[in-house]
SELONU-832826 format. One record per residue (C-alpha): residue in three letters; x, y, z negated. Coordinates in pm, 1 decimal, decimal comma, always signed. Each point is the difference from the previous one (the first is absolute). Example, Ala and Ser with C-alpha at 12.3 -4.5 7.8 and 13.67 -1.06 7.14 Angstrom:
BEGIN
> residuo; xx; yy; zz
> ALA; +1230,0; -450,0; -780,0 $
> SER; +137,0; +344,0; +66,0 $
% end
This chain:
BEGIN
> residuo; xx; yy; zz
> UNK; +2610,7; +1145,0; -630,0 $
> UNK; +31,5; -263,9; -275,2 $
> UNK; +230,8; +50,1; -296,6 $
> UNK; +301,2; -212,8; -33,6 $
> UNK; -158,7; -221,8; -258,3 $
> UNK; -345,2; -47,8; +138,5 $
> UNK; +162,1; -94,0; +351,3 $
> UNK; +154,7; -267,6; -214,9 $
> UNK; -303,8; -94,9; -161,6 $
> UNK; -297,2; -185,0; +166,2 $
> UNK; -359,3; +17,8; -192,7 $
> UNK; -206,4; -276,3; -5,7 $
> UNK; -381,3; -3,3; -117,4 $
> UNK; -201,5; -293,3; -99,1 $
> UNK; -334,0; +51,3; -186,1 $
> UNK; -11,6; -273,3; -254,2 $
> UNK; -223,3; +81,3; -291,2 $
> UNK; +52,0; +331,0; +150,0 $
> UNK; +333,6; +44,1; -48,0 $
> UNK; +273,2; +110,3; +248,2 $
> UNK; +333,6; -123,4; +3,7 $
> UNK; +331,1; +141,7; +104,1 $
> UNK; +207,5; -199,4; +184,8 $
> UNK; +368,6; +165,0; +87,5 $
> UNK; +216,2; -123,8; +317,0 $
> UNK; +306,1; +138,2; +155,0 $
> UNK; -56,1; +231,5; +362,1 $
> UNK; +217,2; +125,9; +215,4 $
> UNK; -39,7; +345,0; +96,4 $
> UNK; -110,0; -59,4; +330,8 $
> UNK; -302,4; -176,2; -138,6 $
> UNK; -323,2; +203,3; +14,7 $
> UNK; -286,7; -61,1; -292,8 $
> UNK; -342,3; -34,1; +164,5 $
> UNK; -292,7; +5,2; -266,7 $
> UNK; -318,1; -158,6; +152,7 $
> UNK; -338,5; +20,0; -245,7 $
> UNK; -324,8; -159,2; +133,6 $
> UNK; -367,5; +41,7; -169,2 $
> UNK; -44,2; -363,4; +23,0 $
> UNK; +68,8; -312,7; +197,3 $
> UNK; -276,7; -68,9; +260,1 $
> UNK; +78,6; -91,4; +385,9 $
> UNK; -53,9; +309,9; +178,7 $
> UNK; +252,1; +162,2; -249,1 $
> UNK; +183,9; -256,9; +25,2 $
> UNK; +54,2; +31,7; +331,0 $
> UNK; +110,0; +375,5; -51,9 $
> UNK; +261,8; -82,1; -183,1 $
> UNK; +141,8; -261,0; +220,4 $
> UNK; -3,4; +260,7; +273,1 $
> UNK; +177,4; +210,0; -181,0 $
> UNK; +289,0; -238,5; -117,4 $
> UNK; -3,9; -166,8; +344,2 $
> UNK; +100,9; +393,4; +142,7 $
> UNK; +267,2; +46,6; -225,6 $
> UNK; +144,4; -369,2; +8,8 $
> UNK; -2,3; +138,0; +414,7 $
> UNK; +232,5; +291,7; -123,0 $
> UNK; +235,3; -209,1; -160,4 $
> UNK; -205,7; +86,4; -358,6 $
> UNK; -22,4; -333,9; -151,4 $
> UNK; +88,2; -133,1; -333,9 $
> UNK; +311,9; -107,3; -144,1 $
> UNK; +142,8; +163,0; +347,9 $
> UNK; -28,1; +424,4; +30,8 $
> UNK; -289,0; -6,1; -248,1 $
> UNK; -180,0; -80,3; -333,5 $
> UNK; -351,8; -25,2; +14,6 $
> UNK; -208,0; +19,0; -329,0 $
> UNK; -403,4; -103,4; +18,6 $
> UNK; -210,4; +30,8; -255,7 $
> UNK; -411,3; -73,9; +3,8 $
> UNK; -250,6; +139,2; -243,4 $
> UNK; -238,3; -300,0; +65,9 $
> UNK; -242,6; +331,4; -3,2 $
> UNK; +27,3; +150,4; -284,9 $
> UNK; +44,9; +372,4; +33,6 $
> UNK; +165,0; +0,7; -310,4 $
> UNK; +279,6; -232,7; +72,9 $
> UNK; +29,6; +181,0; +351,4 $
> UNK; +129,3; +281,1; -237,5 $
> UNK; +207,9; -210,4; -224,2 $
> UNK; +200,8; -103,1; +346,6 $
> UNK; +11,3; +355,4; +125,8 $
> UNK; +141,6; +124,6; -303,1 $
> UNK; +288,8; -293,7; -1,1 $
> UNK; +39,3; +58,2; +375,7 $
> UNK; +109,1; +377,5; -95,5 $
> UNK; +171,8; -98,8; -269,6 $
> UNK; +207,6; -181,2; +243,4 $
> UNK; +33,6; +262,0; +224,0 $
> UNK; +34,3; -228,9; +293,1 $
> UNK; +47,1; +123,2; +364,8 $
> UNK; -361,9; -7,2; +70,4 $
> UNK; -338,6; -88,8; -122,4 $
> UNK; -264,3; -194,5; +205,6 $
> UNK; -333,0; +9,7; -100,5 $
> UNK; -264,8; -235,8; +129,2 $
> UNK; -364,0; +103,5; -31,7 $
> UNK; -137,8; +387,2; -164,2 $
> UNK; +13,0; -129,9; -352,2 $
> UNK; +390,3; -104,5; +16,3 $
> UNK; +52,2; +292,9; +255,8 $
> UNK; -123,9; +285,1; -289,1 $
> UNK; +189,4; -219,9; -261,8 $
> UNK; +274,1; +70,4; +133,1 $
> UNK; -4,5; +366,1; +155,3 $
> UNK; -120,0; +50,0; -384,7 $
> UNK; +311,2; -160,2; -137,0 $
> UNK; +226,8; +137,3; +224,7 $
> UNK; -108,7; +370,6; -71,4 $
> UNK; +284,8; +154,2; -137,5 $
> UNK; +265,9; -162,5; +228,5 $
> UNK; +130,2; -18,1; +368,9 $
> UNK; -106,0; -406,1; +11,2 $
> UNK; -106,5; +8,2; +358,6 $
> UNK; -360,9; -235,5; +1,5 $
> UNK; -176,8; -141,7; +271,7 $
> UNK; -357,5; -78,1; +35,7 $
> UNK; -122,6; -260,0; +156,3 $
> UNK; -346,8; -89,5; +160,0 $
> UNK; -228,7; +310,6; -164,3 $
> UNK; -318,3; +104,8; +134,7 $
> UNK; +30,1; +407,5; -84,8 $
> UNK; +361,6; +31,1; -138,6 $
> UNK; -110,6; +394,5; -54,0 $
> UNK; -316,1; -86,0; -188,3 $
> UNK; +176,9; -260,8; -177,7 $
> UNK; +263,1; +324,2; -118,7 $
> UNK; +304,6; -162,3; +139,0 $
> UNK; +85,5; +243,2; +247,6 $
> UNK; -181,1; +334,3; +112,4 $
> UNK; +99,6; +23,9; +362,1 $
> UNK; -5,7; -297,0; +276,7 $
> UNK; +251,8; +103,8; +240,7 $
> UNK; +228,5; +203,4; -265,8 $
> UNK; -15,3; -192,9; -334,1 $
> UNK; +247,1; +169,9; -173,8 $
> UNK; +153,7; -123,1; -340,9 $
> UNK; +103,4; -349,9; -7,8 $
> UNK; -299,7; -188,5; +66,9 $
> UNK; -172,6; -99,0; +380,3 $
> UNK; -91,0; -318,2; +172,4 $
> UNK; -261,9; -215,1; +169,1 $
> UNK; -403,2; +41,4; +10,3 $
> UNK; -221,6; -245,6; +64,2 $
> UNK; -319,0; +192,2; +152,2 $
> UNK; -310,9; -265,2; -8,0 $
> UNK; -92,9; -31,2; +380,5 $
> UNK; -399,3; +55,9; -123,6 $
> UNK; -122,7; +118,1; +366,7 $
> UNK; +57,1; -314,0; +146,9 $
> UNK; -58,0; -236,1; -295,9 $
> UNK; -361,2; +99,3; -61,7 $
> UNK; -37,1; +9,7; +392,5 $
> UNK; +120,1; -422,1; -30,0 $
> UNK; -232,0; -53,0; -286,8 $
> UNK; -260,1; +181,5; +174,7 $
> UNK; +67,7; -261,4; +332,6 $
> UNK; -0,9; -341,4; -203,2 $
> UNK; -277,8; +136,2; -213,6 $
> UNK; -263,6; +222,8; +194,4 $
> UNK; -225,1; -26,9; -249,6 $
> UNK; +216,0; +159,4; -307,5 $
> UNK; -129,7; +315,3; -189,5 $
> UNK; +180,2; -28,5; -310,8 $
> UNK; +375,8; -61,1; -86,8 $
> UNK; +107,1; -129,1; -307,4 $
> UNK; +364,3; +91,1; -174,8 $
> UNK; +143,9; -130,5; -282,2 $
> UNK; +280,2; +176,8; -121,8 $
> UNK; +140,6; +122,2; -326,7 $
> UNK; -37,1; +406,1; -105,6 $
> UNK; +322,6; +43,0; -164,6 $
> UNK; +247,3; -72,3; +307,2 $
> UNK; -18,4; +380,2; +198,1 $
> UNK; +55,8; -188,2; +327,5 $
> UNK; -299,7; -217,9; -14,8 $
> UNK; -214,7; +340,0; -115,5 $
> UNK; +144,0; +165,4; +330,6 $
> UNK; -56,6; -278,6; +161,7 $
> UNK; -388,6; -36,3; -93,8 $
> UNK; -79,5; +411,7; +110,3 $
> UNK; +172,9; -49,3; +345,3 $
> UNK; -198,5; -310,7; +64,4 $
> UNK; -378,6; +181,2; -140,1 $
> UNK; +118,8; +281,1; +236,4 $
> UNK; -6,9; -229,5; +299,1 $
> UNK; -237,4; -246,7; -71,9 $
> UNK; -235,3; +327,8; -80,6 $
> UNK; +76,0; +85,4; +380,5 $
> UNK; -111,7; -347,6; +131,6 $
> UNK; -306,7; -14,4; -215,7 $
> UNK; +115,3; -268,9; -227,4 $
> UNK; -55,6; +25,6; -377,9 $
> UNK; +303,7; -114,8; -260,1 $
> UNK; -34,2; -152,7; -332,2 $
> UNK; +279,7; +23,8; -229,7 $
> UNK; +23,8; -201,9; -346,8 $
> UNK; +322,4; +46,5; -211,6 $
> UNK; +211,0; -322,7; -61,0 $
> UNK; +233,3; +182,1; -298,2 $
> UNK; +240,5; -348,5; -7,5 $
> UNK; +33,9; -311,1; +195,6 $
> UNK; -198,2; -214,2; -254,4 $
> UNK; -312,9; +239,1; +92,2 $
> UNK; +37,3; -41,4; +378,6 $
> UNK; -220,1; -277,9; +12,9 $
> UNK; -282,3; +93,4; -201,7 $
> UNK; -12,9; +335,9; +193,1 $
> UNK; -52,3; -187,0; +316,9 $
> UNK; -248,7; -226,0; -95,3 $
> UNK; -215,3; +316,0; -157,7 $
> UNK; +36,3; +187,4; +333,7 $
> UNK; -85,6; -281,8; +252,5 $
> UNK; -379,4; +62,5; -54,9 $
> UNK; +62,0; +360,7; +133,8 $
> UNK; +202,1; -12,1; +278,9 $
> UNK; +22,4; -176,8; +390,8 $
> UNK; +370,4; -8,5; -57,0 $
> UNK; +278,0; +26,6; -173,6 $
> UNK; +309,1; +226,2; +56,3 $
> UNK; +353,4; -25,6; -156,4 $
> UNK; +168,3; +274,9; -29,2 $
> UNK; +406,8; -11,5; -62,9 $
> UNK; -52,3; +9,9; -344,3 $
> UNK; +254,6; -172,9; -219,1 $
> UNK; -258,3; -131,9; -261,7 $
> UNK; -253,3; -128,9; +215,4 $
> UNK; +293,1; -171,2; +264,5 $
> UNK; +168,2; -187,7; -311,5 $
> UNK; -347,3; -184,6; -51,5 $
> UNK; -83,5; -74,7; +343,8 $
> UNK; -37,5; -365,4; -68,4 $
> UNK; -264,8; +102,7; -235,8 $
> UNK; -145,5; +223,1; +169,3 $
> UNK; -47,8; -195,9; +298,3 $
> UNK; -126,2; -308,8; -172,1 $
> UNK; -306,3; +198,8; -77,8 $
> UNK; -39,3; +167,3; +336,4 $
> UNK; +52,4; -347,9; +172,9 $
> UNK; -300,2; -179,9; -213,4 $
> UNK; -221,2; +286,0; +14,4 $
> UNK; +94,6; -6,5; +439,1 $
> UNK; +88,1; +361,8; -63,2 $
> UNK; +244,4; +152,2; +314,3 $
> UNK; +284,9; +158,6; -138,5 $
> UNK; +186,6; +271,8; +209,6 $
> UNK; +387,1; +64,5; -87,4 $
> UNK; +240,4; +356,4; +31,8 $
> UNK; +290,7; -275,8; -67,8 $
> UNK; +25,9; -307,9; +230,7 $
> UNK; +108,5; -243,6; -253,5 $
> UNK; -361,6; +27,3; -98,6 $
> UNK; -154,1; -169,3; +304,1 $
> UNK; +319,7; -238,8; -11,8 $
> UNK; -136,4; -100,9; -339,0 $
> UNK; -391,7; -28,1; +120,0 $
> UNK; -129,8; +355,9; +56,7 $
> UNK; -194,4; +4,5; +329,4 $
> UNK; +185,8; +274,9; +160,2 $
> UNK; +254,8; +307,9; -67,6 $
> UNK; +122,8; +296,0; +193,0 $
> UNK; +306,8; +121,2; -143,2 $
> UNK; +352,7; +152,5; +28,5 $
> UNK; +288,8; -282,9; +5,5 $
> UNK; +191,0; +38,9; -334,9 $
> UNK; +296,5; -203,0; +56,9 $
> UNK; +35,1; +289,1; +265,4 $
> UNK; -59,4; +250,0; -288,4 $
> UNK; +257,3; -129,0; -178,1 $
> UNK; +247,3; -16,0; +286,4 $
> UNK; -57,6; +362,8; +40,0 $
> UNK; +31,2; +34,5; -379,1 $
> UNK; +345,2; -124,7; +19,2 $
> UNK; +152,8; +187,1; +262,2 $
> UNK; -112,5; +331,6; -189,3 $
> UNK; +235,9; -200,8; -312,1 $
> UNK; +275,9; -21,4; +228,5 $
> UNK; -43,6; +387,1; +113,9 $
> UNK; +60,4; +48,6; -377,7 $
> UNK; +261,6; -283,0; -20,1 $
> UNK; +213,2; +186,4; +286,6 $
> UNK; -8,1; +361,3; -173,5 $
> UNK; -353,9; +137,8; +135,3 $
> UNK; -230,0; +169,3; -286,5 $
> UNK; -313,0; -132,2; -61,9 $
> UNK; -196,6; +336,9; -8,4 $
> UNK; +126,2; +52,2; +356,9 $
> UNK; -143,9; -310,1; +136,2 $
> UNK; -370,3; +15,2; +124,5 $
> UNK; -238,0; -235,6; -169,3 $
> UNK; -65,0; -280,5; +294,0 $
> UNK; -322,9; -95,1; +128,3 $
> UNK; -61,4; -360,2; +74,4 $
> UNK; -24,4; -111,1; +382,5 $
> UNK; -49,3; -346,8; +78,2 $
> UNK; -374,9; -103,2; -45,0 $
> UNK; -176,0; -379,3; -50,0 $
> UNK; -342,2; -115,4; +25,4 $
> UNK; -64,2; -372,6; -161,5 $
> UNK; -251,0; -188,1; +21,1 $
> UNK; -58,2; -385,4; -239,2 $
> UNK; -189,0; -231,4; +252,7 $
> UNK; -44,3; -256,7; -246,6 $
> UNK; -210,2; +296,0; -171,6 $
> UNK; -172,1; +110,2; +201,9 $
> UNK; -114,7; -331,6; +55,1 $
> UNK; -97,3; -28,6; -356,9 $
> UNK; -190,2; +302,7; +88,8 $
> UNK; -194,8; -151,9; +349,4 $
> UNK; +172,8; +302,9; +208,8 $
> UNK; +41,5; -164,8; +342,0 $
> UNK; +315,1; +207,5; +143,3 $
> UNK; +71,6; -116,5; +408,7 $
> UNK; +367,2; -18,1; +122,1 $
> UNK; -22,8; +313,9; +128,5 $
> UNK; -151,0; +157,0; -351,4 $
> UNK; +318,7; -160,1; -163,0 $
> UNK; +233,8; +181,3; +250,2 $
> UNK; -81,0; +316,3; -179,2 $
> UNK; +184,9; -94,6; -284,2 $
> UNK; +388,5; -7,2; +17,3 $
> UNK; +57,1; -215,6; -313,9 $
> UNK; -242,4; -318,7; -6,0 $
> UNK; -56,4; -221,8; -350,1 $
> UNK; +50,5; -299,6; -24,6 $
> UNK; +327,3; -4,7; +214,4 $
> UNK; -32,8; -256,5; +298,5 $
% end
């Protein structure tokens, strides 16, 4: 519960010269303080995020009406992820959202010492990541939302459009613990089918494109993983891959939207839809350690005609039918 004078004070951030400011409004009592921190701005988190306020506008949770929202983005920088965690506590608002592992531990981190209930959104291994210890009992304060790479049936549709593939490329950087997660689960698999993966490290956006050019020689394709780094420089990234006639393969769909060949993944608007029904759990009086960290459900293979054009691929009508999202949009 809110103290009289925070519930009458609303806390904005803006990182200019990186410096936050404090901006104070008037709130009614009724009105609930939702904190939502994201990694970094890129479409597929994007969409997230606009699942989750879409959920709670549903409720009735919308802004100016039963509810503040606050949202802050580290443009990914671990280091300002922190800087808005620890203002986020220091607000002590009703609850945290946190978009992405490296906002997600920012703010479990921050929110140590106090009863700040935080949500997770969109993490690959929330246990690994040391957010929670326990799926289906979280305990605490903290649970949320996975997002568990479909890599059966992704390497199985890279496999199909390219028979001939052996090696895998993967650009991703080594710092973010979701990407690293990512990166075993997929050797594990890819082991099983016989398919050899190639990882380079990509430690900042600016290096994302330099990484990709040096691993084009040694790889049939290239695989993007739902790392935060590598998705903020997908323009870059696919610049190279499109002059070098490269096929890229996507775990988020906005990839193949952009001009990745194809993707397999989990649909994170949904994500965040489910996101924000665990906030209103905690909204209506629920604790967050007794919710069970959610599992995503609704599934989407993509494929980018225009690309696979690019790449002479011939798919039939009946090929395409395969595919339940279909770039470009007729």
């Amino acid at each position: 519960m809110l103290h009289t004078q925070l519930k009458r004070t609303l806390v904005f951030f803006s990182l200019i010269l990186g410096i936050f400011s404090i901006t104070p409004a008037v709130a009614t009592t009724e009105i609930k303080t939702i904190a939502i921190t994201q990694i970094v701005g890129h479409p597929s988190l994007d969409k997230v995020r606009k699942g989750i306020l879409d959920e709670l506008a549903a409720s009735g949770y919308q802004e100016g009406k039963s509810a503040h929202i606050i949202y802050e983005n580290a443009q990914g920088s671990i280091v300002v992820a922190t800087q808005i965690a620890q203002h986020f506590v220091a607000a002590h608002p009703d609850v945290i959202v946190a978009i992405a592992t490296p906002s997600a531990q920012a703010a479990v981190n921050a929110a140590k010492k106090t009863n700040i209930p935080i949500v997770f959104a969109t993490i690959t291994d929330p246990i690994q990541a040391k957010l929670v210890t326990d799926l289906k009992h979280p305990g605490g304060n903290v649970t949320g939302t996975r997002n568990i790479p479909a890599f059966e049936k992704q390497l199985a549709q890279m496999k199909q459009l390219i028979p001939q593939i052996k090696t895998i490329g993967i650009v991703l950087n080594y710092g973010e613990a979701n990407s690293v997660q990512m990166l075993q689960m997929v050797t594990e698999y890819a082991t099983r089918e016989h398919l050899n993966i190639k990882a380079v490290a990509a430690p900042s956006s600016a290096e994302v494109q330099t990484a990709t050019q040096n691993l084009i020689p040694q790889v049939d394709a290239i695989l993007l993983l739902q790392d935060n780094t590598v998705a903020s420089a997908l323009p870059a990234l696919l610049k190279v891959t499109n002059k070098n006639k490269m096929p890229v393969f996507s775990i988020f769909i906005e990839a193949v939207k952009a001009g990745a060949l194809a993707g397999v993944a989990y649909d994170e608007y949904a994500i965040g839809q489910q996101t924000g029904k665990i906030v209103i759990q905690i909204l209506q009086g629920k604790k967050a350690g007794d919710i069970a960290v959610a599992d995503p459900t609704h599934v989407e293979t993509a494929i980018n005609l225009n690309t696979a054009k690019q790449l002479q691929l011939n798919l039939t009508s009946e090929a395409q039918k395969q595919y339940n999202i279909v770039y470009p949009v007729k």
